[in-house]
N, CA and C atoms as an extended XYZ file, in Angstrom:
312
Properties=species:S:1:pos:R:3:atomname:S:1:resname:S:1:resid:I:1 pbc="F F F"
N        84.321      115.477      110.601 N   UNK     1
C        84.781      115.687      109.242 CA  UNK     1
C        84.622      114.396      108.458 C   UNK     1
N        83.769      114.449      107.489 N   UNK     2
C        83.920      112.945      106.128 CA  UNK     2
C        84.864      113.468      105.182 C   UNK     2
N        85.804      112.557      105.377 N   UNK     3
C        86.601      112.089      104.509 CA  UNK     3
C        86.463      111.664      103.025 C   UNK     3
N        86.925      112.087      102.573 N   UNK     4
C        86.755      111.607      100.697 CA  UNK     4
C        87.923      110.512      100.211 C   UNK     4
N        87.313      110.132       99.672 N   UNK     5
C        88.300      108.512       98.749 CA  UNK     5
C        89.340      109.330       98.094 C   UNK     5
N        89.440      110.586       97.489 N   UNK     6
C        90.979      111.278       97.137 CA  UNK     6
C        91.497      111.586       98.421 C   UNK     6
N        91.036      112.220       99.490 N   UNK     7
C        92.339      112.562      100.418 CA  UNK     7
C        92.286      111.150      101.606 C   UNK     7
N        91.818      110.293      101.381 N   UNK     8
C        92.401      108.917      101.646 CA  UNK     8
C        93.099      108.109      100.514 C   UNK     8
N        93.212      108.005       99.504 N   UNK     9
C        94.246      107.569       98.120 CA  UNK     9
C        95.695      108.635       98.784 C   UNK     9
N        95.334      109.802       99.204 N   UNK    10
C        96.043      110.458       99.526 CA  UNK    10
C        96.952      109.640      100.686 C   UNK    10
N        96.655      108.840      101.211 N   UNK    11
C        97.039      109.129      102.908 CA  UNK    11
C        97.262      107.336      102.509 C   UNK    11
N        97.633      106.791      101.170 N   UNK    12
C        98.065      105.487      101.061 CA  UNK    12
C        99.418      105.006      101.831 C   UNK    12
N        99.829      103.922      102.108 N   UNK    13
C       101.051      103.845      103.156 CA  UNK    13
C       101.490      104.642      104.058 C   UNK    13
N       100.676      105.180      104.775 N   UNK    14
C       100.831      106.374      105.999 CA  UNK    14
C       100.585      105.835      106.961 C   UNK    14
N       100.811      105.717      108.298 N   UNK    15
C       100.328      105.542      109.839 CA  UNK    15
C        99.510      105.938      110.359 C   UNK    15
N        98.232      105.468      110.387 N   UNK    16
C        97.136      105.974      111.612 CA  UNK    16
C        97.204      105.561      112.879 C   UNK    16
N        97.185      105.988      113.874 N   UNK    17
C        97.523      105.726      115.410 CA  UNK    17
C        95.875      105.363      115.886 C   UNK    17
N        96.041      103.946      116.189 N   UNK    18
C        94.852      103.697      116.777 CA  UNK    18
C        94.770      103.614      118.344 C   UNK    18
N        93.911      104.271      119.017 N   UNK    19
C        93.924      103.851      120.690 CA  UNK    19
C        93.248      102.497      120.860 C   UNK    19
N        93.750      102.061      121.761 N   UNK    20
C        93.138      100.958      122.020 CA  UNK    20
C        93.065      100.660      123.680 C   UNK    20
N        92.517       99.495      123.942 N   UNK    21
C        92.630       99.226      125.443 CA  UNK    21
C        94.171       98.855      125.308 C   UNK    21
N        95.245       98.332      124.684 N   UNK    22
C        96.146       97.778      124.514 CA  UNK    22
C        97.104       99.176      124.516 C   UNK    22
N        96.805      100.208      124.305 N   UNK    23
C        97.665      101.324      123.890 CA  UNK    23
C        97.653      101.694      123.029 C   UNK    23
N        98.254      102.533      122.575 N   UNK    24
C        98.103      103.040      120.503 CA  UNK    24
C        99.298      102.123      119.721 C   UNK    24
N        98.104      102.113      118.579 N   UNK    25
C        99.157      101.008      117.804 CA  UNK    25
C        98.643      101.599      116.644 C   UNK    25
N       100.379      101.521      115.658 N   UNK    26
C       100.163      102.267      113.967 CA  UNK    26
C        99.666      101.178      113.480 C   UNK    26
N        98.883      101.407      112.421 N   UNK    27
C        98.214      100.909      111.533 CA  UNK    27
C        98.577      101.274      110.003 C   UNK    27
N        98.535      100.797      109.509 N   UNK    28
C        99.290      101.583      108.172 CA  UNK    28
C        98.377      101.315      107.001 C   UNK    28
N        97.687      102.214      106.416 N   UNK    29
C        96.631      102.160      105.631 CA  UNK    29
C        97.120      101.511      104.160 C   UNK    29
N        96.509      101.002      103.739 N   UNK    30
C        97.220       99.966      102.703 CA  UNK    30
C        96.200       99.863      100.879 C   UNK    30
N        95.004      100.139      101.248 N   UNK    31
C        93.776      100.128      100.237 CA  UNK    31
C        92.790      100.998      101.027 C   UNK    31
N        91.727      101.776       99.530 N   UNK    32
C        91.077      102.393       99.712 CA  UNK    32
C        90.653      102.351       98.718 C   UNK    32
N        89.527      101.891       98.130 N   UNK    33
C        88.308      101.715       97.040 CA  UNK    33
C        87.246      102.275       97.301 C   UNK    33
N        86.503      102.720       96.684 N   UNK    34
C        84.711      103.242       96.309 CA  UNK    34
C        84.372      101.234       96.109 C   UNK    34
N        83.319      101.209       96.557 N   UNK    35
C        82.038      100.101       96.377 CA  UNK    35
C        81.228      100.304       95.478 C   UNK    35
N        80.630       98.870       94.736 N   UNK    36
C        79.421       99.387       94.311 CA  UNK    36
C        78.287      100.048       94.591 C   UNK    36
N        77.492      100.787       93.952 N   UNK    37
C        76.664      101.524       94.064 CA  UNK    37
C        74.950      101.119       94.346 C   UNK    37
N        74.947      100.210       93.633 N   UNK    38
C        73.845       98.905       93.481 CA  UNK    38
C        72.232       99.301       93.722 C   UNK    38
N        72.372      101.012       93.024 N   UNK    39
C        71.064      101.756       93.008 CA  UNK    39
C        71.048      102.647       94.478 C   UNK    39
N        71.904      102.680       95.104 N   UNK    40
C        71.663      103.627       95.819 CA  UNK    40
C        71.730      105.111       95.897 C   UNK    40
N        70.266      105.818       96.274 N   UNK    41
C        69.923      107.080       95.711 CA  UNK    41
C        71.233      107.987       95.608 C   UNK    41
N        70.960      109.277       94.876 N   UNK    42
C        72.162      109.766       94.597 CA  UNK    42
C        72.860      111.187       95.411 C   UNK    42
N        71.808      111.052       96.528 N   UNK    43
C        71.901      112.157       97.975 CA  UNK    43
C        72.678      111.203       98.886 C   UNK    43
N        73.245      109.717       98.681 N   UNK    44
C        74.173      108.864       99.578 CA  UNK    44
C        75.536      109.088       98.814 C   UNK    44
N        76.334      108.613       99.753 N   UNK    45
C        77.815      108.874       99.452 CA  UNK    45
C        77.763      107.699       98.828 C   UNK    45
N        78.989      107.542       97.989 N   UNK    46
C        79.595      105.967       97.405 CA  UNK    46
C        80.004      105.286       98.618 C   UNK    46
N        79.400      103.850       99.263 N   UNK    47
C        80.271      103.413       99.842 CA  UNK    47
C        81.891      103.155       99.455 C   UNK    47
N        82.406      102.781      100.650 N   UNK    48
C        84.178      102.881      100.483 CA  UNK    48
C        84.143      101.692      101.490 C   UNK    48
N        86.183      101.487      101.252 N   UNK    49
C        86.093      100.507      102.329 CA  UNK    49
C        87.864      100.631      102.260 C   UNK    49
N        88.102      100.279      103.492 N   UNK    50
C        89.881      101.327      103.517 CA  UNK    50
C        90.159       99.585      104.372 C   UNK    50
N        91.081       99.394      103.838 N   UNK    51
C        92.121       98.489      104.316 CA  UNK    51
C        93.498       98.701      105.003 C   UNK    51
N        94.039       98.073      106.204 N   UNK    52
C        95.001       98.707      107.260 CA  UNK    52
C        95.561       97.291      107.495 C   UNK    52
N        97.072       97.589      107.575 N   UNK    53
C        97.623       96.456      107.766 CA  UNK    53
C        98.224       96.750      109.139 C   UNK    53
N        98.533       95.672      109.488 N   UNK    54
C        98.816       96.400      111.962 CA  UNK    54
C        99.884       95.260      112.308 C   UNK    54
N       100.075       95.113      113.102 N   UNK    55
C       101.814       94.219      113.785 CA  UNK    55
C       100.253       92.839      113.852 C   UNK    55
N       101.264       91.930      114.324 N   UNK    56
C       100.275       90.529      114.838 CA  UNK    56
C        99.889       90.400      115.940 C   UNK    56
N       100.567       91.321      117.189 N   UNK    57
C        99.492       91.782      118.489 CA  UNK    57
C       100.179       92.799      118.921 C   UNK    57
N        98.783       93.399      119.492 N   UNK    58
C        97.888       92.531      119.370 CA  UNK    58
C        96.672       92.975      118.438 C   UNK    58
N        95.690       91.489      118.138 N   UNK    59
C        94.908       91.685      117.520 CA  UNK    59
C        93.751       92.412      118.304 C   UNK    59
N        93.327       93.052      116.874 N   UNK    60
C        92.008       94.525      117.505 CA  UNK    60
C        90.765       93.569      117.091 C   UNK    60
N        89.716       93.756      117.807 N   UNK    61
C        88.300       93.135      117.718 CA  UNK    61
C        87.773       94.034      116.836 C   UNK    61
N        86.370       93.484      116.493 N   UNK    62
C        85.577       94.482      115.842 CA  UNK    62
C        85.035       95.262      116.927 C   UNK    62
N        85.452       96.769      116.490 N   UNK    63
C        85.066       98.073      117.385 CA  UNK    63
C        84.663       99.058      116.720 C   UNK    63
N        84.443       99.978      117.615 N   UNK    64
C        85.101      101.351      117.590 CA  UNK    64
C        85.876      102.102      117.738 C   UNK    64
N        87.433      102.477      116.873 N   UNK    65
C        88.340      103.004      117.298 CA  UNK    65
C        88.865      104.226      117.206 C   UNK    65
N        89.391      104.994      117.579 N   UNK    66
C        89.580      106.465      116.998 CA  UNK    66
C        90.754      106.073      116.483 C   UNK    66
N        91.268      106.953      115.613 N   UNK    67
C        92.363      106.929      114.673 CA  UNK    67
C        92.535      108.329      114.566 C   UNK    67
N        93.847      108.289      114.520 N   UNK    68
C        94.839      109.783      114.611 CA  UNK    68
C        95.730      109.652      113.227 C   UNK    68
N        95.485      110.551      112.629 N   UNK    69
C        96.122      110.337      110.941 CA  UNK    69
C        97.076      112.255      111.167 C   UNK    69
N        98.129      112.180      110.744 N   UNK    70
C        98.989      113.555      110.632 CA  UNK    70
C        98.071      114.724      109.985 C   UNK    70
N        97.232      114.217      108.796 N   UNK    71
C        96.645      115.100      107.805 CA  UNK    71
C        95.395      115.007      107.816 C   UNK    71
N        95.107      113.712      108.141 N   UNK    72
C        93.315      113.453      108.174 CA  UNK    72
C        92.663      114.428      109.546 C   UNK    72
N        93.511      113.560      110.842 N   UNK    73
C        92.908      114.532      112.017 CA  UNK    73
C        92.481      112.865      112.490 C   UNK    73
N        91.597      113.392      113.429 N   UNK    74
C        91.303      112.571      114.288 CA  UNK    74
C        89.986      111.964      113.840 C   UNK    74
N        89.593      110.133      113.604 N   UNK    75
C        88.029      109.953      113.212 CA  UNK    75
C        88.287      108.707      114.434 C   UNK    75
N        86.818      108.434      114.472 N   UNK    76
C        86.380      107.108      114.985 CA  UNK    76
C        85.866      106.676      113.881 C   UNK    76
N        86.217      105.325      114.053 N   UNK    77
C        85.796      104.491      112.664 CA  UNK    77
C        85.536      102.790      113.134 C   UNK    77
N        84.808      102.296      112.905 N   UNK    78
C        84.102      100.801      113.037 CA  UNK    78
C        85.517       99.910      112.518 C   UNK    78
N        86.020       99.070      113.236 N   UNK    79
C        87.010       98.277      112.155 CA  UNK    79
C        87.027       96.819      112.836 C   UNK    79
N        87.280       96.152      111.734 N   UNK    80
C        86.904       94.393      111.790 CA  UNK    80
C        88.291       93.995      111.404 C   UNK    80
N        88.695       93.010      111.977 N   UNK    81
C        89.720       92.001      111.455 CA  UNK    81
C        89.266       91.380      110.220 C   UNK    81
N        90.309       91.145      109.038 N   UNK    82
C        89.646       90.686      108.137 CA  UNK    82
C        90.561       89.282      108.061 C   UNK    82
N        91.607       89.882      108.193 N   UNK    83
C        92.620       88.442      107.626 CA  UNK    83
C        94.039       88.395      108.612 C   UNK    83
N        94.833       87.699      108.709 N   UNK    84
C        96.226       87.647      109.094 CA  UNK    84
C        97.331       87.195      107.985 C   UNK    84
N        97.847       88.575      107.640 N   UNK    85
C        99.042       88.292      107.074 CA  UNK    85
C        99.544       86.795      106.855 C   UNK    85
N       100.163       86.567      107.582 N   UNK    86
C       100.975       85.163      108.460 CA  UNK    86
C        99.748       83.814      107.356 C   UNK    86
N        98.875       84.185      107.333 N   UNK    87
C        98.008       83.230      106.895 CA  UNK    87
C        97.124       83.005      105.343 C   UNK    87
N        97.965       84.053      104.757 N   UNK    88
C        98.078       84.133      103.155 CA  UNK    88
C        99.182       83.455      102.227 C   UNK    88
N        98.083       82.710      101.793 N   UNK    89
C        99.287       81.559      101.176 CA  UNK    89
C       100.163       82.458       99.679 C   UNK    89
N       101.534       82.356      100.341 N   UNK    90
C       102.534       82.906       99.153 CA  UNK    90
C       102.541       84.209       99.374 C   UNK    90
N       102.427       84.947       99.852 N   UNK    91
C       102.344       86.050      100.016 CA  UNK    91
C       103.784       86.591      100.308 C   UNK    91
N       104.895       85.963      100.580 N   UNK    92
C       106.138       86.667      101.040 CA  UNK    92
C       106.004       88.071      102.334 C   UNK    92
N       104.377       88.294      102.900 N   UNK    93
C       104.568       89.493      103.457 CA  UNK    93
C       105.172       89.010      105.428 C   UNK    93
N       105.692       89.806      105.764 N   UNK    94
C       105.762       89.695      107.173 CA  UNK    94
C       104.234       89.230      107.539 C   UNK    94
N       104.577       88.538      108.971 N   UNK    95
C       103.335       88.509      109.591 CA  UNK    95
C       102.601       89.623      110.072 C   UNK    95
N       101.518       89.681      110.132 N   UNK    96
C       100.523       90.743      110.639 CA  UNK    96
C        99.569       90.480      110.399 C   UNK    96
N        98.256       91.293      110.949 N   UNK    97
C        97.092       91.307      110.623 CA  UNK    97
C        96.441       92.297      109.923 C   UNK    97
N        94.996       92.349      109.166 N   UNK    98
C        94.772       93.514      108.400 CA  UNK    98
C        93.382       93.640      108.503 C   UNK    98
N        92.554       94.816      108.447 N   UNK    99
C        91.916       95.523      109.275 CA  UNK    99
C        90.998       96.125      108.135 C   UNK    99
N        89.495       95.938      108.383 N   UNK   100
C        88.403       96.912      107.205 CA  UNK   100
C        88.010       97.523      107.871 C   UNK   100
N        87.859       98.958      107.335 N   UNK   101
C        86.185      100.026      107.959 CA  UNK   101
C        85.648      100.114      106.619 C   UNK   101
N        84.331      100.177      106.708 N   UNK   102
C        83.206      100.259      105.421 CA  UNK   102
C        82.720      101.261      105.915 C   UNK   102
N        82.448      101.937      104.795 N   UNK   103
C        81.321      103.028      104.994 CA  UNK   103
C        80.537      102.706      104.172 C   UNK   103
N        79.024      102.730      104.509 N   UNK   104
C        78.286      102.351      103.595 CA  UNK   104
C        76.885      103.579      103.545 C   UNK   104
């Protein structure tokens, strides 16, 4: 099933359950934007790119992970560490880390 940028806007501050070698760990979806387009034909989807914020361990590598969403269902999705909470200056947020999949 592909997912659309409304029923992910949809699914903003919600829990996705990621498996991992570590066990399942929530992830909590945090951003979800369309990308630029930058001429690409018009039979391609808009890239997107969904942002997930996760505890501070443990930290997930860049993979492949499946994700279990209540409403979405079940996807595998590519996801990269992007940043650590803990390491944003001023930010007032708890520590954690936060997490991209792109679709492009």
């Amino acid at each position: 099933m592909t997912v659309s940028l409304e029923q992910l806007s949809g699914a903003l501050d919600s829990a996705f359950i990621a498996h991992t070698a570590a066990g399942a760990i929530a992830l909590t979806l945090v951003e979800a934007a369309e990308l630029p387009r930058r001429g690409l034909p018009a039979q391609f989807r808009t890239p997107m790119t969904l942002i997930f914020s996760g505890p501070p361990t443990p930290v997930l590598y860049d993979d492949h992970y499946v994700l279990d969403h209540p409403v979405l269902g079940r996807h595998q999705w590519f996801m990269s560490p992007i940043s650590s909470l803990a390491s944003l200056p001023g930010n007032g947020a708890p520590s954690g880390q936060r997490y991209q999949v792109v679709f492009a």
